[in-house]
C-alpha positions, 0 to 999 in steps of 0.5 A: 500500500505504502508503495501505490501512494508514493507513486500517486504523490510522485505522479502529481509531482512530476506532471503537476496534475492530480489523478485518483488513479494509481500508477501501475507497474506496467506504467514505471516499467515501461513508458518511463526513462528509468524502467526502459532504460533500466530493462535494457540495462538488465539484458545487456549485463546478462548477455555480457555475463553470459560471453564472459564465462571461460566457454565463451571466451575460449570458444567463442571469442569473436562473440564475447569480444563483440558483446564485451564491446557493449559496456559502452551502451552500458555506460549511455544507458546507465546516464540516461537511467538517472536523467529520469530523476525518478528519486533525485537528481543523477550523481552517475555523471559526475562520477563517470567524468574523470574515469571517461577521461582517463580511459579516453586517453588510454584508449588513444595512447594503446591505439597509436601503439598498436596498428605498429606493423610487426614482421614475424622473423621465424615461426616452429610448429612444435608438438603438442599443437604449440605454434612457436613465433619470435618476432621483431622486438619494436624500438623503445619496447622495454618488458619483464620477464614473466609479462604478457601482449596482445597480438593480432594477425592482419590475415586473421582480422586487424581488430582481434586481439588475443593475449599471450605470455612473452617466452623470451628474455628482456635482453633478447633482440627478438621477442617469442610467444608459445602459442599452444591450439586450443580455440578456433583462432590459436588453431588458425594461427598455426595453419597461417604461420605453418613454413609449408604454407608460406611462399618465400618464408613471408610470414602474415605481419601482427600488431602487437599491444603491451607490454601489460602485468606485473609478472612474478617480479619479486623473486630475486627480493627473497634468499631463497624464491620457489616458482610452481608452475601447472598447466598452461600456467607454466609459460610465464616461468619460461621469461622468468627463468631464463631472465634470471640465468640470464642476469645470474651470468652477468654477475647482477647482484640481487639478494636471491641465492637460490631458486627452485622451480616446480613443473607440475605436468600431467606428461612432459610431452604435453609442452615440449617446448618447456623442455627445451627451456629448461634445457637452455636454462640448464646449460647456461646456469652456470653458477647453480642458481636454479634446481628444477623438480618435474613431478609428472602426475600422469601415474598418480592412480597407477601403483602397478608393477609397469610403474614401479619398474619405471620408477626405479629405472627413473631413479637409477638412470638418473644417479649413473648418467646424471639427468632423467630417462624421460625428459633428458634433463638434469632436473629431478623427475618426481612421480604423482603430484607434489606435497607441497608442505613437505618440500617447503619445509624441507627447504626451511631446513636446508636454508638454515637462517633463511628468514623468508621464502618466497613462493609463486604459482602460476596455474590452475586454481586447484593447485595455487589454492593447495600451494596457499594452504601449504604456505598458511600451515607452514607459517602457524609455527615459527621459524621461516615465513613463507610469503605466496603470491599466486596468479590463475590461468 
């Protein structure tokens, strides 16, 4: 009842007539400003919802980047909600201004960087449907190890722009992405730069965008730094890695003494190109920063005699010829998936003095979720604080 007289007394207000007839809600809903404009602001949010979620984005991209592109419908339709001055006068705008101003010239300043033509020096169809791509590296482009860019193929449409980790160094020349075909546009990817389908070695030329995020840029701050990598969440860690071998080399001094770096991977054989990495890594460490453990979880379920013997040929392998049967590598290849509060503490012990470790994982949220609860148990007790920062793929 309340409600039915706030309307009639609003109706006098507004039209400056009087009516004994109540305003229904058929009337606010649908021949008002407020309730139009604020029904279309329901379905433009539910469809921008619906395109949002990671089907959408992996499947349908095309779709979630047109539908993501109606925020500014939402933002016109969002003023002109409140110029109905249904309760009071509209506040939206003036909190709208700045932030439209400081977008404006981000919009204008990614704009003028990003039709920059790149040409693509080399491309590798690697296993594992990774597309390998290392291109020229823009003048005054200046990066992290561990951030990412937006690329576009002008053969696949100038206007669509897909986000990928950057695998190569900050003092490399040239710039590299591992793109591995998990939608229709990755998979195009890797027919367009396939070396059998070009002429001449002329590769389709991209626009690049970036560079954008943080990174994992706080491990050299710790004495001791673990890095976890799972799933695709592992590419960030190519840069990182070979970035700090890299300043590790020239003798750059940072407090970080020792990194120990996790692959975690349902089978080595599922990125390849992440061996090869690490290989490099290898190779060129020379002062024994980095210690890499591979925990290959693909037998976790399989306690049968095949396993056992695999184990122990992995085991034996590894102490006569000094790297793994499986990998080739130097690293240590565990089976099944890692305790992480076991390794960690077993690190306390091994840095003794150590007051803090740093730790960083890069994956899927299950795992960076067990990585947290190891750190949040292991720091209950005293002795060395263990300090997670995390990132989900």
């Amino acid at each position: 009842m309340p409600t039915y007289i706030f309307c009639s007394v609003y109706y006098k207000t507004i039209f400056g007539f009087s009516t004994d007839v109540l305003s229904t809600f058929h009337y606010w809903a649908y021949t008002t400003v407020t309730g139009i404009t604020g029904i279309i602001l329901t379905v433009i949010i539910i469809i921008m919802y619906v395109f949002a979620q990671e089907y959408g984005r992996r499947h349908v991209f095309k779709a979630f980047w047109f539908t993501h592109n109606f925020y500014v419908l939402l933002y016109i339709f969002m003023i002109l909600h409140g110029a109905g001055r249904l309760v009071q006068d509209a506040l939206f705008p003036y909190f709208f201004l700045g932030p439209m101003v400081i977008f404006f010239l981000d919009k204008m300043i990614s704009l003028s960087r990003n039709k920059v033509e790149i040409s693509v020096k080399k491309a590798q169809i690697l296993p594992s449907g990774v597309t390998n791509l290392v291109f020229k590296r823009p003048l005054n482009f200046d990066y992290k190890s561990g951030q990412w860019v937006r690329i576009a193929c002008l053969d696949l449409g100038e206007s669509e722009y897909h986000p990928f980790t950057l695998t190569s160094a900050p003092n490399e020349e040239n710039l590299s992405l591992h793109i591995r075909a998990v939608g229709p546009w990755t998979t195009n990817i890797r027919r367009v730069y396939d070396p059998n389908n070009v002429v001449g070695n002329k590769f389709p030329k991209l626009y690049l965008d970036g560079p954008f995020g943080e990174g994992h840029q706080d491990w050299y701050r710790y004495p001791v730094s673990v890095l976890v990598g799972g799933g695709i969440g592992v590419t960030p860690f190519a840069s990182i890695l070979k970035d700090m071998v890299s300043k590790s080399r020239m003798k750059v001094k940072f407090p970080c003494q020792k990194v120990y770096f996790l692959w975690v991977t349902k089978t080595q054989k599922n990125f390849e190109w992440m061996t090869d990495i690490i290989r490099e890594v290898e190779s060129g460490d020379i002062n024994g920063l980095v210690s890499v453990h591979i925990f290959i979880t693909q037998f976790q379920q399989k306690f049968d005699f095949r396993t056992t013997m695999l184990y122990i040929c992995e085991r034996h392998f590894q102490k006569i010829a000094g790297q793994s049967l499986f990998t080739g590598l130097c690293a240590t290849t565990h089976f099944g998936r890692p305790k992480f509060q076991d390794f960690l503490q077993t690190l306390a012990y091994e840095h003794e003095g150590v007051q803090q470790i740093g730790v960083f994982s890069c994956g899927p949220p299950p795992m960076t979720h067990n990585v947290e609860n190891a750190c949040t148990s292991l720091n209950k007790s005293e002795g060395t604080t263990y300090t997670h920062h995390y990132e989900n793929f």
